[in-house]
N, C-alpha and C positions, 0 to 999 in steps of 0.2 A: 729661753735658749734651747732649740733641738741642737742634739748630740750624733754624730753618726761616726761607726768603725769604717775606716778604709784600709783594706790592706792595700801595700803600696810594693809593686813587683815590678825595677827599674831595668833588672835584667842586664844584656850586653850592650857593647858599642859606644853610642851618644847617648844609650836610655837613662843611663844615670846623671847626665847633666840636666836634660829638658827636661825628666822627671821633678827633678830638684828646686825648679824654676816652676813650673808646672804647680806642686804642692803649694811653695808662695804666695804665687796665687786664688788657688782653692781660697789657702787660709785667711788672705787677705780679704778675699769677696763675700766668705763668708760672715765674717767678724762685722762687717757691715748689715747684713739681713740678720743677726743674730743667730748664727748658725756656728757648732763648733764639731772639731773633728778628731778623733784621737788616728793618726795614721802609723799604722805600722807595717814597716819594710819586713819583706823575705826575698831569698835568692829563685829565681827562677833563668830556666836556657843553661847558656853556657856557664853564666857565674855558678849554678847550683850543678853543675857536672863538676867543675873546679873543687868548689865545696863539699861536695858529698856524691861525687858519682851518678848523682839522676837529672833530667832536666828536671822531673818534678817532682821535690820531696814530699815525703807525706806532710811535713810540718807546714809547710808553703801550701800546700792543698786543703788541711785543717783551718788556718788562715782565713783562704780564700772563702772555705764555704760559712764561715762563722761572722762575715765582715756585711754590713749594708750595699757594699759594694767594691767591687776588682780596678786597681788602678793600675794600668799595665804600660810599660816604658817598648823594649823591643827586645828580641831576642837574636842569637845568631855570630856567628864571625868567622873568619876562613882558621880559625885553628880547631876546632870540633868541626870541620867539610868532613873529615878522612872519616869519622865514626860511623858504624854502623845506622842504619838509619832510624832503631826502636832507641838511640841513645843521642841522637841528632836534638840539637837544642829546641827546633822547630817541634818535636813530640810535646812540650810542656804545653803547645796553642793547643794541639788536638786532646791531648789529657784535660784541660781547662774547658774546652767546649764541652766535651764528653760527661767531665763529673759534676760539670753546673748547669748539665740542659740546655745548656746558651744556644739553640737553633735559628735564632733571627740575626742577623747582622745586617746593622746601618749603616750605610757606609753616603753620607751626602757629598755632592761635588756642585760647589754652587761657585759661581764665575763674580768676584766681589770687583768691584768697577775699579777700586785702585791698582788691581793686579792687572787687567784685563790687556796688558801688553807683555805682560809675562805671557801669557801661553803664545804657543805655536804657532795657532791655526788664527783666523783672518778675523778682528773686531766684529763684521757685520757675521759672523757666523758664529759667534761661541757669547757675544753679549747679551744678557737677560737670562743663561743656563741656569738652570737651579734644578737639580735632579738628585733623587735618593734613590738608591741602588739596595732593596733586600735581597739579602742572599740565604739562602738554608744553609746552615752551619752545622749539622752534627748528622746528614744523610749524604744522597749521593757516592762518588766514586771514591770518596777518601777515607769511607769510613765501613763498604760493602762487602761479603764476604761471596765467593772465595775468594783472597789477593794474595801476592805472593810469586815468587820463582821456582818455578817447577822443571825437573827434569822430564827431555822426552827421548825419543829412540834414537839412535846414533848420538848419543854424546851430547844432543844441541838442548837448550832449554828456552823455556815461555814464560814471559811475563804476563801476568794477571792480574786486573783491577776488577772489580763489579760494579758497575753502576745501575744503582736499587731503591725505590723511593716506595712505600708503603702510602694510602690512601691516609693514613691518619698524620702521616708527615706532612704530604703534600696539600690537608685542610687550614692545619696550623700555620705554617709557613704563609698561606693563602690570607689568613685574618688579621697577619699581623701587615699585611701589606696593604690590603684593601682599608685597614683602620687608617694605615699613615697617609694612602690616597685621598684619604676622606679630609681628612686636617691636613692637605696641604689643592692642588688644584683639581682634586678630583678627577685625574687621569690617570689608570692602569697598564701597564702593559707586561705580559708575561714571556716569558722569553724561554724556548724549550726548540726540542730539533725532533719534533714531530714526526716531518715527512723521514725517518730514518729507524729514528726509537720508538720502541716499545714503548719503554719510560717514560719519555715525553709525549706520547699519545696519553696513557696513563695523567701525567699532570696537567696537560689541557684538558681533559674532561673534568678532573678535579676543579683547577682553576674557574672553568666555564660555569660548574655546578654551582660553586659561591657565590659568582656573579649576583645570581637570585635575588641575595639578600642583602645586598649593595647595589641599591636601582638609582644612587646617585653618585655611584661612578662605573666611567665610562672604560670601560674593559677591551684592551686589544691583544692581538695574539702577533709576536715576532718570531722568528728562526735566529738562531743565535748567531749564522754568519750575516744574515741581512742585519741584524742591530749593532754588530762589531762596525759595519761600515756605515747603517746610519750615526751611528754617534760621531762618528767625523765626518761627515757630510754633511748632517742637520740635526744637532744636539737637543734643538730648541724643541722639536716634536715631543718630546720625553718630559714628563713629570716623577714617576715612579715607575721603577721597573722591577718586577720580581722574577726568580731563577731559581737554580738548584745552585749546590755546591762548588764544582768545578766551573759552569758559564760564568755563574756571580763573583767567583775569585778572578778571571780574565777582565771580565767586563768591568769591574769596580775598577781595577786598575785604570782601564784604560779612561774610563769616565774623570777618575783622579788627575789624570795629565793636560785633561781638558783647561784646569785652571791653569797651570803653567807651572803650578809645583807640587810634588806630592808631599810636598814638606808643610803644607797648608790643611793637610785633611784629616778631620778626626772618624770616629768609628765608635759604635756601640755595638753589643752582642748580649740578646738579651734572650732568657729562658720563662717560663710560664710563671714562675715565682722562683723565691731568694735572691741572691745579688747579680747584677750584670755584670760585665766585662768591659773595659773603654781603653781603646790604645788607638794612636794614633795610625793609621795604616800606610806608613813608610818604612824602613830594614831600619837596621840596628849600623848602618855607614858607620864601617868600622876603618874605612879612609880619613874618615874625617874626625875618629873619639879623639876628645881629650885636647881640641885644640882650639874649643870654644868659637866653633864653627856653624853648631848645628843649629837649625831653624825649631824655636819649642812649640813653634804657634798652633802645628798642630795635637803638643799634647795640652799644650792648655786650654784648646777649646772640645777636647775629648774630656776635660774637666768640666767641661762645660753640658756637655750630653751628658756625663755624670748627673750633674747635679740636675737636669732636663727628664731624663729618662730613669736614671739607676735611684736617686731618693726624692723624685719630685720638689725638687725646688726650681721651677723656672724665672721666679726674678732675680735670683741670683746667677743662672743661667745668662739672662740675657744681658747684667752689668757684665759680663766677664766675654763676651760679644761685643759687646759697644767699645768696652776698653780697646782691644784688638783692631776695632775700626779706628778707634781716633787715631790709632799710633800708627796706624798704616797711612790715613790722611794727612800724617805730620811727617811724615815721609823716610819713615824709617825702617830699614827692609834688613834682611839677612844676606849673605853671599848668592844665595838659591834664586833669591827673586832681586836680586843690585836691577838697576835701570839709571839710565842718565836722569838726571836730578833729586837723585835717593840718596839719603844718607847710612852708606853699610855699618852695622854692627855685626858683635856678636850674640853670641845665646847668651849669656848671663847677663849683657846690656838691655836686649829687647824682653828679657823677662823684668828688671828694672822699670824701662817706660812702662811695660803691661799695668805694672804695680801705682807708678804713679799715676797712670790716666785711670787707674779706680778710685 
């Protein structure tokens, strides 16, 4: 029997129902590979401003970095909007990036053929998507100095960001992208605004340089407003796409809506060693806590890159995938993705069928 610590950070909103659901089945899927798991909760976001004043305690942070790996629910709600913004539930993401290294984030949006009238956009153009989206998580503009509100002459004041990538950022971020191009179709594309930045002249030469030493994939170079509009135009071009910071938080989004729900999509965030990060990359819908509403599917298969990527178990990975298909093929949806001939549940139902079709 392998053993592995999860700390379990369910946070605000729905986090603490789909978390809960989510866990279940960890537990369940494991129990079957012979895997066991000791999980333990802490507050993080708003619940841990509630609790103690900070989004992120030190005990929750000791936690984190003592655990195989981070099991994160969502953070956030319109009653910490008013705070300040170093006490905004949202600092606990950047504090958690920052003190576990987590620089890579996966974020996949893969078009799974039962949903495929869930999304927006037209069958013949969104069918066969399957795209991972690396984003550099702990550089760029959210994290660059100088930032801040500054006073200037007559009264008036200036907002400042920095957006700043260092050649040893933009190498790392490059290898964890070209390794996942490699194990999946072998196609790169790097997404930077060049013709504008410095910065991004800076990371295409970077990027270009790696190239090198990946002769078996195929490496292309995009502008971030021309990739905003090919991803809806023609999704299908894209296998892997790597970015900085701010492009990768836009464009993962929007790659996410390709499937029809962003209630379907999990996320990892992973640093050069210690534990990863796995949350599913939807809000903390705090319209819908508490009313057994929410879709879990994407934290349980953010359980699922857990166990893929954060402690290398991919056959327990891939039962906890299969599950999620049958019960989608049996036709059993949440409010998010309803369609005519679907039978709606809730979240603590469709984490049941999960359980059963393991």
């Amino acid at each position: 029997m392998e053993h592995f610590k999860i700390a379990v950070l369910a946070g605000d909103g729905i986090g603490p129902e789909i978390m809960a659901v989510a866990v279940a089945v960890l537990e369940t899927a494991g129990k079957l590979d012979g895997l066991t798991f000791a999980f333990t909760e802490a507050p993080v976001g708003g619940a841990a401003i509630d609790a103690t004043g900070e989004p992120l305690p030190a005990e929750t942070l000791n936690l984190c970095q003592s655990s195989d790996a981070v099991f994160l629910g969502a953070v956030g709600g319109y009653q910490w909007d008013t705070l300040s913004s170093d006490k905004r539930p949202e600092r606990a993401l950047l504090g958690l990036r920052s003190a576990l290294g987590l620089f890579a984030n996966l974020r996949p949006a893969t078009i799974l053929p039962q949903l495929i009238d869930a999304s927006t956009l037209k069958r013949e153009v969104i069918e066969g998507v399957d795209i991972l989206v690396v984003r550099e998580l702990t550089g760029g503009i959210y994290f660059g100095q100088p930032k801040g509100i500054f006073p200037e002459k007559k009264g008036m004041r200036r907002g400042v960001n920095t957006m700043s990538y260092g050649e040893d950022e933009i190498e790392r971020i490059g290898r964890v992208a070209f390794e996942s191009a490699r194990k999946r179709r072998g196609k790169l594309c790097s997404v930077d605004k060049a013709n504008v930045l410095e910065v991004s002249q800076l990371w295409r030469e970077g990027i270009t340089k790696l190239a090198n030493e990946y002769p078996d994939v195929e490496l292309s170079h995009m502008y971030v407003d021309n990739c905003a509009m090919q991803l809806v135009r023609w999704p299908k071009q894209f296998d892997t796409i790597v970015t900085g910071n701010l492009f990768g938080d836009i464009l993962s989004d929007e790659a996410a809506m390709l499937t029809g729900s962003i209630g379907m999509l999990p996320s990892a965030s992973l640093g050069s060693s210690g534990p990863g990060l796995f949350e599913p990359v939807h809000g903390s819908a705090p319209d819908i806590a508490g009313q057994d509403k929410a879709n879990p599917l994407a934290q349980i298969l953010s359980g699922a890159m857990l166990l893929r990527f954060g402690i290398n178990q991919p056959k327990t990975a891939d039962r906890i995938e299969q599950a999620v298909l049958k019960v989608l093929d049996l036709g059993y949806r949440t409010g998010d993705l309803a369609a005519p001939g679907t039978q709606v549940i809730g979240c603590k139902q469709m984490g049941e069928q999960i359980l059963a079709a393991l």
